[in-house]
C-alpha positions in Angstrom: -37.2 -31.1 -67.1 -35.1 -28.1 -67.4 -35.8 -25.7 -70.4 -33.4 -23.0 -69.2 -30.7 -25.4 -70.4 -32.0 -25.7 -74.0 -32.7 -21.9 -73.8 -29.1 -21.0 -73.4 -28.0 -22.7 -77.1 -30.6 -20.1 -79.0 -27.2 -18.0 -80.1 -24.5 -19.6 -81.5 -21.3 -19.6 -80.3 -18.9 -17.2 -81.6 -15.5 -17.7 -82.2 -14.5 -15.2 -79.5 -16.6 -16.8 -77.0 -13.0 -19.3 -76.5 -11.2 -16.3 -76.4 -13.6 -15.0 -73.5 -13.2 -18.3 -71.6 -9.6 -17.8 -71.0 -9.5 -13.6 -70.3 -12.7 -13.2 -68.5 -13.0 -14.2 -64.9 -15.5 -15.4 -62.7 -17.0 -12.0 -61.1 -19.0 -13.8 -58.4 -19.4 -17.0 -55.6 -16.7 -19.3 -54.5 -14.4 -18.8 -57.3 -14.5 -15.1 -58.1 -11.3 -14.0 -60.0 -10.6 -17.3 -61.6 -10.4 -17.3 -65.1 -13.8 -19.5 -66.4 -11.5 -21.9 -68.3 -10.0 -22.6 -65.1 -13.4 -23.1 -63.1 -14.0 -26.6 -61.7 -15.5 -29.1 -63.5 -18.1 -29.9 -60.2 -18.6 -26.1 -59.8 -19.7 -26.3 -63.6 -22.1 -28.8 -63.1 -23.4 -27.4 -60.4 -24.6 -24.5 -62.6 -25.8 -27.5 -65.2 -28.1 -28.8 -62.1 -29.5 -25.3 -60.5 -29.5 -23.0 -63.6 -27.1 -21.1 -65.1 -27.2 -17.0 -65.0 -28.8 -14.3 -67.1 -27.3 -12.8 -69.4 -23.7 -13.1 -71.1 -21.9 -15.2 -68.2 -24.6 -17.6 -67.9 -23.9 -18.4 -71.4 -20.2 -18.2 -71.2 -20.5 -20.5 -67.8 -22.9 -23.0 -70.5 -19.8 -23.1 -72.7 -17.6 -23.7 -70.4 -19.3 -26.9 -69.3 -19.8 -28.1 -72.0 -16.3 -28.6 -73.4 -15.2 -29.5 -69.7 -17.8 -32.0 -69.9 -16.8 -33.4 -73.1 -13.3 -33.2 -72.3 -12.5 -30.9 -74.8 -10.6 -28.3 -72.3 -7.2 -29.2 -74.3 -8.4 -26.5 -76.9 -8.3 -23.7 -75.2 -4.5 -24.3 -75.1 -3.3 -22.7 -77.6 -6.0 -19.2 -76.8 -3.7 -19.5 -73.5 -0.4 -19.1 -75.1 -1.6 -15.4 -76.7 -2.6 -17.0 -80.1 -5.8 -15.7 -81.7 -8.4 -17.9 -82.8 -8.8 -18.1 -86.5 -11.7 -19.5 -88.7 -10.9 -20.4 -92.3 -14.1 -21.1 -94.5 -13.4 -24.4 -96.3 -15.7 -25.2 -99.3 -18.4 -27.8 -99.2 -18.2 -30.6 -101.6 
């Protein structure tokens, strides 16, 4: 059982965590200077299986395999194409 996994999820997710995903690129390994929203789906899961990094890229790199794993990728479009991700508060009811 892996706990490093679970350990990964204690912060939330912050809207400009997306944004992150398609500026910031990979600074290390195989795939160095790729953007992470662009990093394979296998290399992802690699990280899944052996452990992710410390720190702020090992989370990022958790992110990102998640919504590739969930085949959620398609929303990082629009972060692409220069728009800024906006959250509106809706009211509960």
């Amino acid at each position: 059982m892996q706990y490093r996994v679970l350990e990964a999820f204690e912060h939330r997710m912050q809207p400009q965590d997306l944004e992150k995903l398609v500026t910031w690129k990979m600074p290390f390994g195989k795939h160095q200077g790729k953007l992470l929203a662009d990093l394979p789906g296998n290399y992802l899961n690699w990280f899944a299986r052996e452990g992710f990094p410390e720190g702020e890229i090992g989370r990022l790199l958790q992110l990102m395999q998640e919504i590739d794993h969930n085949g959620l990728k398609g929303m990082l479009a629009p972060l692409r194409e220069g728009g800024r991700l906006t959250v509106q508060a809706k009211p509960i009811p």
